[in-house]
N, CA, C and O of each residue as an XYZ file, in Angstrom:
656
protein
N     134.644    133.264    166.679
C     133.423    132.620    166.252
C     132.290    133.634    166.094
O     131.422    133.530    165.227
N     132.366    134.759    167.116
C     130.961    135.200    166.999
C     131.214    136.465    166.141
O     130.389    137.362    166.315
N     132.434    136.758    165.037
C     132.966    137.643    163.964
C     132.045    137.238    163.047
O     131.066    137.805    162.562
N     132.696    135.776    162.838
C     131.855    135.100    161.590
C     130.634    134.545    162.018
O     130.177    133.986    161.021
N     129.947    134.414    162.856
C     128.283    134.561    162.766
C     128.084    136.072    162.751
O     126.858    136.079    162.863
N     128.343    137.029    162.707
C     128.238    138.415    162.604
C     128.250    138.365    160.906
O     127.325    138.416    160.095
N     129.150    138.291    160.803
C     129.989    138.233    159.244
C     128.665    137.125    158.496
O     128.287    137.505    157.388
N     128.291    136.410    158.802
C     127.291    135.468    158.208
C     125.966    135.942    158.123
O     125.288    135.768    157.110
N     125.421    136.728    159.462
C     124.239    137.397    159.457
C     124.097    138.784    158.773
O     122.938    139.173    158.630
N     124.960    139.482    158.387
C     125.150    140.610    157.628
C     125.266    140.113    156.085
O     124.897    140.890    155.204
N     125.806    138.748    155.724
C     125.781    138.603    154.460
C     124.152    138.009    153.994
O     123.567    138.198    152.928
N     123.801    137.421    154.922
C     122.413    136.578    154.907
C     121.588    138.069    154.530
O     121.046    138.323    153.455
N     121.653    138.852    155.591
C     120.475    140.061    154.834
C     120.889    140.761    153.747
O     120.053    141.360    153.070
N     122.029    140.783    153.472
C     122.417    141.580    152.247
C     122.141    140.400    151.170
O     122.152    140.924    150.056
N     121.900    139.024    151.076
C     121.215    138.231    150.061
C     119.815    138.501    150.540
O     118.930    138.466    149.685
N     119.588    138.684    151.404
C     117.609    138.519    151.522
C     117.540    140.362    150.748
O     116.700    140.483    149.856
N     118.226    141.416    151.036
C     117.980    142.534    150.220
C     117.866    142.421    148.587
O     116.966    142.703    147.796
N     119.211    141.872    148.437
C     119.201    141.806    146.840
C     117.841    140.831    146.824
O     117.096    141.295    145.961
N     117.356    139.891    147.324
C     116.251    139.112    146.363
C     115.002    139.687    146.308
O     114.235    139.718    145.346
N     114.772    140.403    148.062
C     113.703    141.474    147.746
C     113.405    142.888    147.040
O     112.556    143.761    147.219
N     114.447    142.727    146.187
C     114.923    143.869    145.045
C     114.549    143.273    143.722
O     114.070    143.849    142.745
N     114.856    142.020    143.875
C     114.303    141.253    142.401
C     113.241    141.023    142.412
O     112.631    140.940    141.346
N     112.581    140.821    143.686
C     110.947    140.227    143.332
C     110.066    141.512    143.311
O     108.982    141.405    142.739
N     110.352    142.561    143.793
C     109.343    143.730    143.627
C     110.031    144.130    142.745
O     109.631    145.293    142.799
N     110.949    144.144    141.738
C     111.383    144.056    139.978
C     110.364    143.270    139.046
O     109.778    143.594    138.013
N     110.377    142.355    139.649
C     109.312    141.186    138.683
C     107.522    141.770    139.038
O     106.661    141.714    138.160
N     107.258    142.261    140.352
C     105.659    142.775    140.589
C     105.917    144.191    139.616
O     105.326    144.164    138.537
N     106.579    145.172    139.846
C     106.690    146.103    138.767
C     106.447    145.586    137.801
O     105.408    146.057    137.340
N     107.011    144.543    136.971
C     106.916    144.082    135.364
C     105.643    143.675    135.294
O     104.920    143.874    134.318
N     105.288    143.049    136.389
C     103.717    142.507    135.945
C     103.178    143.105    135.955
O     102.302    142.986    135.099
N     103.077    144.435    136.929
C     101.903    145.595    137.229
C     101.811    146.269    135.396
O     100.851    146.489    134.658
N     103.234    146.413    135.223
C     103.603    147.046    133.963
C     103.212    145.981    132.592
O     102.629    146.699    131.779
N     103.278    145.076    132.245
C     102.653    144.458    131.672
C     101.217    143.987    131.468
O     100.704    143.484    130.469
N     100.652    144.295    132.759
C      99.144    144.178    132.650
C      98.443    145.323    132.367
O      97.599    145.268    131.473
N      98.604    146.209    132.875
C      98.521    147.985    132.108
C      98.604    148.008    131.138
O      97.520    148.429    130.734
N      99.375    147.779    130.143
C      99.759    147.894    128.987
C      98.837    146.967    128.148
O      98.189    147.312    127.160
N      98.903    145.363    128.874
C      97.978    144.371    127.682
C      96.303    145.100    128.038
O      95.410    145.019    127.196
N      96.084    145.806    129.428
C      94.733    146.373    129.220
C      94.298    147.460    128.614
O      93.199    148.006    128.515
N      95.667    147.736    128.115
C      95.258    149.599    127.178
C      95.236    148.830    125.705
O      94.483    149.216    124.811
N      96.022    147.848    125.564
C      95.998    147.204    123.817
C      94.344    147.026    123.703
O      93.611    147.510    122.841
N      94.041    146.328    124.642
C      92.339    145.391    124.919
C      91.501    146.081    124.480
O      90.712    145.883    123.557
N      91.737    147.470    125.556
C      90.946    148.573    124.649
C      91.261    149.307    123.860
O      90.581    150.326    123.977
N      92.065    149.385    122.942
C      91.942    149.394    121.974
C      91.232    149.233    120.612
O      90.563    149.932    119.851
N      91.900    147.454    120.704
C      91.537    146.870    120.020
C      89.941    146.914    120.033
O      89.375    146.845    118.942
N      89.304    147.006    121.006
C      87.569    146.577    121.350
C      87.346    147.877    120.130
O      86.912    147.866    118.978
N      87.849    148.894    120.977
C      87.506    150.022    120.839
C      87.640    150.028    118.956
O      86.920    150.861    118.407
N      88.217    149.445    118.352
C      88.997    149.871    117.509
C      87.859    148.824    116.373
O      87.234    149.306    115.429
N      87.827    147.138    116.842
C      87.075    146.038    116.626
C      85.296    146.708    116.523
O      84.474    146.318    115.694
N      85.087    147.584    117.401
C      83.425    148.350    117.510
C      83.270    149.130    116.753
O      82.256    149.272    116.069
N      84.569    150.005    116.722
C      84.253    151.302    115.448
C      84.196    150.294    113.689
O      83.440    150.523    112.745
N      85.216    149.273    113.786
C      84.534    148.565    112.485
C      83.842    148.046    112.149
O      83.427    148.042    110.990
N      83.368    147.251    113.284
C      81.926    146.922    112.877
C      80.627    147.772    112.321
O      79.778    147.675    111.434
N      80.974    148.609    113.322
C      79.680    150.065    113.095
C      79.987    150.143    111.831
O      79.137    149.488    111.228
N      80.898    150.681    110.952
C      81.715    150.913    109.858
C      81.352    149.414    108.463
O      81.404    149.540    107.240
N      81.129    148.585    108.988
C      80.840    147.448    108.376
C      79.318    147.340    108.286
O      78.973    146.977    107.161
N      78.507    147.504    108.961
C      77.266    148.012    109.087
C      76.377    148.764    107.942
O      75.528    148.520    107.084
N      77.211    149.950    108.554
C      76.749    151.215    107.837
C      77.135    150.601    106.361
O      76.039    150.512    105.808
N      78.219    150.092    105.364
C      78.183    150.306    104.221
C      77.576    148.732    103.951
O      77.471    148.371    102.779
N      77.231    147.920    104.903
C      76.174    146.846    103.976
C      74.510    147.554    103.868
O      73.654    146.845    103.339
N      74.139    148.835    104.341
C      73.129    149.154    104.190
C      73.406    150.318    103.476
O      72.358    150.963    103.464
N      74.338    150.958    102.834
C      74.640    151.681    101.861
C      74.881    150.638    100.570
O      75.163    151.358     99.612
N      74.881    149.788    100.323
C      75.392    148.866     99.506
C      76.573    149.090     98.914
O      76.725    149.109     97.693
N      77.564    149.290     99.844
C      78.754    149.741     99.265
C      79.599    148.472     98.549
O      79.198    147.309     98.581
N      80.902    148.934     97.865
C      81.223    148.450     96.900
C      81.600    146.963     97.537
O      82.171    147.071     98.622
N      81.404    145.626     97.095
C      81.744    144.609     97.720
C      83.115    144.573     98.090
O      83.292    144.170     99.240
N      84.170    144.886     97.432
C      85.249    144.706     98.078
C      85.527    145.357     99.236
O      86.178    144.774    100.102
N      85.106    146.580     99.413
C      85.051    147.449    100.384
C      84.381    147.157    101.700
O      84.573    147.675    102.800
N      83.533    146.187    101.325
C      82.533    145.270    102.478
C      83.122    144.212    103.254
O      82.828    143.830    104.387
N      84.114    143.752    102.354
C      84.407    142.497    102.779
C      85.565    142.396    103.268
O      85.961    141.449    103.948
N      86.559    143.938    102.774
C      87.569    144.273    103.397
C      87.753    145.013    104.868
O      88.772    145.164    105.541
N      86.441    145.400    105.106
C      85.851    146.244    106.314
C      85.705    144.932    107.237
O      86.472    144.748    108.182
N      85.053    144.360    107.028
C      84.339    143.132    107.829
C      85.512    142.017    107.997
O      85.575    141.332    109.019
N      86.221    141.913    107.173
C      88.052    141.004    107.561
C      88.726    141.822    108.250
O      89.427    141.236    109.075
N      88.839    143.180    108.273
C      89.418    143.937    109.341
C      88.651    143.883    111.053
O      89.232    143.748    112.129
N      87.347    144.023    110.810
C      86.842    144.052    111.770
C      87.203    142.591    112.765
O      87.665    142.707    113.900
N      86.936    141.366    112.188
C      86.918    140.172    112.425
C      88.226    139.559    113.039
O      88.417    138.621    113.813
N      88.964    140.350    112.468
C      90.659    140.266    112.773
C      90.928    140.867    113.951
O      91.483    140.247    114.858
N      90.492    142.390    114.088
C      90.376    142.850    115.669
C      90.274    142.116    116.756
O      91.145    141.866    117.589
N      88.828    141.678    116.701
C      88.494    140.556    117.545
C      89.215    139.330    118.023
O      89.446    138.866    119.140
N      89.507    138.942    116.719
C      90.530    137.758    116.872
C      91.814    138.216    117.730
O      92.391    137.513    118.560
N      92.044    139.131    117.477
C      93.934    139.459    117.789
C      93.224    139.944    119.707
O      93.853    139.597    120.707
N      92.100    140.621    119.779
C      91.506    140.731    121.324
C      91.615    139.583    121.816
O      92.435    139.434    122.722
N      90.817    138.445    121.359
C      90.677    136.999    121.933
C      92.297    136.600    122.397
O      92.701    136.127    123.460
N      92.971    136.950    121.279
C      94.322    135.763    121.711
C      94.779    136.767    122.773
O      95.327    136.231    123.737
N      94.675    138.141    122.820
C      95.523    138.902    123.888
C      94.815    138.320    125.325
O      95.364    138.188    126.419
N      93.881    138.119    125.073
C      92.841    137.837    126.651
C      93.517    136.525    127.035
O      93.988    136.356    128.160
N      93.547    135.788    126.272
C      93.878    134.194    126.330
C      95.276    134.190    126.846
O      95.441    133.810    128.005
N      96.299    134.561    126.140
C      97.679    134.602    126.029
C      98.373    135.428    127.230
O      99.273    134.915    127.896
N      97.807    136.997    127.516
C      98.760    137.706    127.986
C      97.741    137.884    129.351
O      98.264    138.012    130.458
N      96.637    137.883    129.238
C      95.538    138.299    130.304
C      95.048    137.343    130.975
O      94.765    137.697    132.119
N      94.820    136.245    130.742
C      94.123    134.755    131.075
C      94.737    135.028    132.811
O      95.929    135.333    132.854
N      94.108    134.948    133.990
C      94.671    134.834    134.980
C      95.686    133.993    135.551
O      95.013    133.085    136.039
N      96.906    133.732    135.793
C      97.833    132.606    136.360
C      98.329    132.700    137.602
O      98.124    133.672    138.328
N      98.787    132.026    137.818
C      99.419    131.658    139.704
C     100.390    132.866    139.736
O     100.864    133.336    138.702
N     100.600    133.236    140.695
C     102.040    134.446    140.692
C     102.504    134.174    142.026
O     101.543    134.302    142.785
N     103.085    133.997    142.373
C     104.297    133.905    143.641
C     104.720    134.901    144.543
O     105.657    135.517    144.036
N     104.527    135.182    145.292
C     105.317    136.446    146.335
C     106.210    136.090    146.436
O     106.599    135.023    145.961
N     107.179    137.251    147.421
C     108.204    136.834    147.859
C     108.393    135.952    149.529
O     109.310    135.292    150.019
N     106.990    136.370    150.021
C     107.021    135.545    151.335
C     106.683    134.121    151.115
O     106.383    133.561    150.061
N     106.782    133.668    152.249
C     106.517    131.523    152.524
C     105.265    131.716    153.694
O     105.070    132.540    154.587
N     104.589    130.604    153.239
C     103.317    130.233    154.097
C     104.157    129.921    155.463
O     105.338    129.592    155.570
N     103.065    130.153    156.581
C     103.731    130.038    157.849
C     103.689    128.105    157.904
O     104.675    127.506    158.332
N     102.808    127.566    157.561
C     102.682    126.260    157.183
C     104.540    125.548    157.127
O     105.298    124.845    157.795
N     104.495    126.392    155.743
C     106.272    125.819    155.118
C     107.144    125.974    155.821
O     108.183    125.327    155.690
N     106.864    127.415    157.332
C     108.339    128.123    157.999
C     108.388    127.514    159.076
O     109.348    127.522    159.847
N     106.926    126.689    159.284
C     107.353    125.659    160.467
C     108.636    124.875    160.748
O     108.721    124.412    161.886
N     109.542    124.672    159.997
C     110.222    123.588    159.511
C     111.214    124.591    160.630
O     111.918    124.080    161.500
N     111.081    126.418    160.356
C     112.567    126.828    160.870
C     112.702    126.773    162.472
O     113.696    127.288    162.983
N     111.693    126.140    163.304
C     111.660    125.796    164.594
C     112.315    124.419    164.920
O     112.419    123.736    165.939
N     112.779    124.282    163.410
C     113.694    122.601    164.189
C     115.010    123.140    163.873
O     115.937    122.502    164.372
N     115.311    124.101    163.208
C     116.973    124.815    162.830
C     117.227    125.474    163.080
O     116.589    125.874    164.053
N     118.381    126.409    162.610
C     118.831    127.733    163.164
C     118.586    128.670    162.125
O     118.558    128.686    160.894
N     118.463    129.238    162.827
C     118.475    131.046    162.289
C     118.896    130.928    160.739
O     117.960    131.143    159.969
N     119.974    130.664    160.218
C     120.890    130.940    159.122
C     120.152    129.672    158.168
O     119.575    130.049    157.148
N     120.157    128.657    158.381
C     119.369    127.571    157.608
C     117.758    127.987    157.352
O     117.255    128.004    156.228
N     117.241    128.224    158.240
C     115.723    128.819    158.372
C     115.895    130.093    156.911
O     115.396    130.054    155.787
N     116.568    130.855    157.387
C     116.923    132.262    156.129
C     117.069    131.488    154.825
O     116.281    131.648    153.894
N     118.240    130.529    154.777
C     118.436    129.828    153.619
C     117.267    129.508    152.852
O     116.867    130.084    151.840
N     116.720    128.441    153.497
C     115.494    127.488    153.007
C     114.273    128.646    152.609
O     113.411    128.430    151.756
N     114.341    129.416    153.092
C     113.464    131.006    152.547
C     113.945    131.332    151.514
O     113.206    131.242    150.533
N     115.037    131.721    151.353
C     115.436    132.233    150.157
C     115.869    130.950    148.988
O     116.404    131.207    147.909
N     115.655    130.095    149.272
C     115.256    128.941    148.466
C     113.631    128.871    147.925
O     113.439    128.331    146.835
N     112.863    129.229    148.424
C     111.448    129.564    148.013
C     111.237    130.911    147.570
O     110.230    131.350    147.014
N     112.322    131.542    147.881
C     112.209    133.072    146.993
C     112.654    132.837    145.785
O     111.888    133.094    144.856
N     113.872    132.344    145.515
C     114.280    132.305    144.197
C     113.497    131.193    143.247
O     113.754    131.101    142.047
N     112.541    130.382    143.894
C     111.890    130.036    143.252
C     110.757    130.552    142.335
O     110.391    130.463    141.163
N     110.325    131.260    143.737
C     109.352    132.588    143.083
C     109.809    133.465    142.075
O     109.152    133.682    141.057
N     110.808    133.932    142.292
C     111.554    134.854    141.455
C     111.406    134.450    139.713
O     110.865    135.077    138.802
N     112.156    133.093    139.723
C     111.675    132.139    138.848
C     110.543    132.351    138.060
O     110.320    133.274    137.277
N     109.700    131.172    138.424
C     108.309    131.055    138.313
C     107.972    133.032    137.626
O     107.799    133.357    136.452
N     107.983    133.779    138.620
C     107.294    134.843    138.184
C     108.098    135.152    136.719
O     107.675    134.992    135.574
N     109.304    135.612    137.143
C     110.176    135.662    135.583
C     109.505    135.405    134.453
O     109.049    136.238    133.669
N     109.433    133.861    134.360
C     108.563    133.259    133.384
C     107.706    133.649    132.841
O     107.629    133.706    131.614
N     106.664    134.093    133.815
C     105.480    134.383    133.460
C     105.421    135.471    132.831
O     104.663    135.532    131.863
N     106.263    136.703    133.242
C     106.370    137.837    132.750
C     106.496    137.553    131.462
O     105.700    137.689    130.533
N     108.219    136.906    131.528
C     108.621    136.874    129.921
C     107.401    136.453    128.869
O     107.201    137.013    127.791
N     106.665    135.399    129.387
C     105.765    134.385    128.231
C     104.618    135.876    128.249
O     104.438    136.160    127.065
N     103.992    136.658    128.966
C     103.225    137.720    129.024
C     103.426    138.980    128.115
O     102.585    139.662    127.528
N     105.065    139.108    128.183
C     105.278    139.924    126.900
C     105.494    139.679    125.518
O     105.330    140.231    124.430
N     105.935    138.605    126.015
C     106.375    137.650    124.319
C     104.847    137.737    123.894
O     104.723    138.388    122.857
N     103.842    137.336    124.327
C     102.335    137.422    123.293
C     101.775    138.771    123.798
O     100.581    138.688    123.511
N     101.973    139.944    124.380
C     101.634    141.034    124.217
C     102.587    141.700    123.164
O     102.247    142.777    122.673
N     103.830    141.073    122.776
C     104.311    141.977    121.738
C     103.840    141.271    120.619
O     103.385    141.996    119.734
N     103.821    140.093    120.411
C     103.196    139.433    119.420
C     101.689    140.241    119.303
O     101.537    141.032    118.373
N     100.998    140.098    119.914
C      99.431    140.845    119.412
C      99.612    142.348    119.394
O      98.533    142.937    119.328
N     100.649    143.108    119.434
C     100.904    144.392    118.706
C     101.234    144.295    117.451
O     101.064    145.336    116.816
N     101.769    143.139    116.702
C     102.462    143.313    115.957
C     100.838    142.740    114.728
O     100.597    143.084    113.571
N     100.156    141.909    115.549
C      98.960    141.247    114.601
C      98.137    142.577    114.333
O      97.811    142.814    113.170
N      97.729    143.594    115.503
C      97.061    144.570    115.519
C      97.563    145.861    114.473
O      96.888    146.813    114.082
N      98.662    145.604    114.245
C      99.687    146.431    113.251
C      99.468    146.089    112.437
O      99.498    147.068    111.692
N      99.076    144.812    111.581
C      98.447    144.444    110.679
C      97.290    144.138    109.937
O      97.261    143.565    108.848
N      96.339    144.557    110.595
C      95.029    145.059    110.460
C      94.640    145.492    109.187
O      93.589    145.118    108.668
N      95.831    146.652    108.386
C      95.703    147.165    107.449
C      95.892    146.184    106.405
O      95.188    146.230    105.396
N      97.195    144.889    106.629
C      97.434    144.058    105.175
C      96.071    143.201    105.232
O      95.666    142.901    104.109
N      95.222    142.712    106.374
C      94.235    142.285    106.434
C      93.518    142.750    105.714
O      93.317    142.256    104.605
N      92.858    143.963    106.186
C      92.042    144.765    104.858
C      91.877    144.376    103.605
O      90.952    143.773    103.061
N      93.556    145.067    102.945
C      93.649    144.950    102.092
C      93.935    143.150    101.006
O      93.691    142.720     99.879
N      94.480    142.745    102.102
C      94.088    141.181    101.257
C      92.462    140.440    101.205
O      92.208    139.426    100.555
N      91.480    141.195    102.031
C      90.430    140.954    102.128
C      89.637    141.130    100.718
O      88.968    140.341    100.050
N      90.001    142.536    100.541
C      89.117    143.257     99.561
C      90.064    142.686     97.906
O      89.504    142.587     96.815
N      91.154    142.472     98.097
C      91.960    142.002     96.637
C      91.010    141.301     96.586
O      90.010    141.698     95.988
N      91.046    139.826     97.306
C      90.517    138.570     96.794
C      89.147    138.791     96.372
O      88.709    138.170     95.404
N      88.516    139.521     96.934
C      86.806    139.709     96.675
C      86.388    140.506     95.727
O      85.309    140.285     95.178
N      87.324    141.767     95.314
C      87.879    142.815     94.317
C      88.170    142.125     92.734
O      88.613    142.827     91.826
């Protein structure tokens, strides 16, 4: 008997290892995904300010209208593609650890050891979950607003056709 509670408590931490391997996998991705949507941000600002200035300067040069209006749809587009990154990939959301409120672990003072572990790692893989998600939906519209910001240029240029 006391092989296999041996044998049970050695497998129990070798599942509580692997999950605390996945969830500081998933805080990496987020750390790494939020870095990244804050270097696009500035960018884009960065990128959204220099056209404006740029939009500026040639309505007081009276530059050529298409050229005005293709400056100023680029610029406008920046912004826009900033807004949805803030909204989409940056907007603050719930995130999950891998620990349980002492509140919830009350419960493991009416069980044993091995059930107590269980019911933990039942709220881990939830977390695990949950965070997953979030990641995935975080990159899915940070790669999406690379790809809008990549297009900046057909913006431009369909700006200035139509007005051209």
């Amino acid at each position: 008997m006391e092989t296999k509670q041996l044998r049970s408590a050695e497998l129990a931490q070798w599942i509580e290892d692997q999950a605390g391997q996945v969830s500081a996998f998933q805080e990496r991705c987020m750390a790494a995904l939020e870095a990244q949507a804050a270097a696009l941000l500035n960018l884009l600002l960065a990128g959204g300010g220099g056209a404006l200035a740029f939009a500026v300067h040639l309505v007081e040069q009276r530059a050529e209208t298409w050229l005005q209006a293709g400056i100023t749809a680029a610029t406008v587009w920046l912004f826009l593609v900033a807004a949805v990154l803030l909204l989409r990939a940056m907007w603050a959301q719930p995130v999950y650890g891998p620990g349980n409120d002492p509140a919830h672990l009350k419960v493991a003072m009416e069980i044993d050891l091995v059930s107590a572990r269980l019911f933990q790692l039942d709220h881990q893989q939830s977390a695990i979950e949950h965070d997953r998600a979030r990641n995935d939906r975080i990159g899915m519209w940070l790669n999406r607003c690379r790809i809008l910001a990549a297009a900046t240029p057909i913006v431009f240029l369909a700006a200035a056709w139509v007005v051209g």
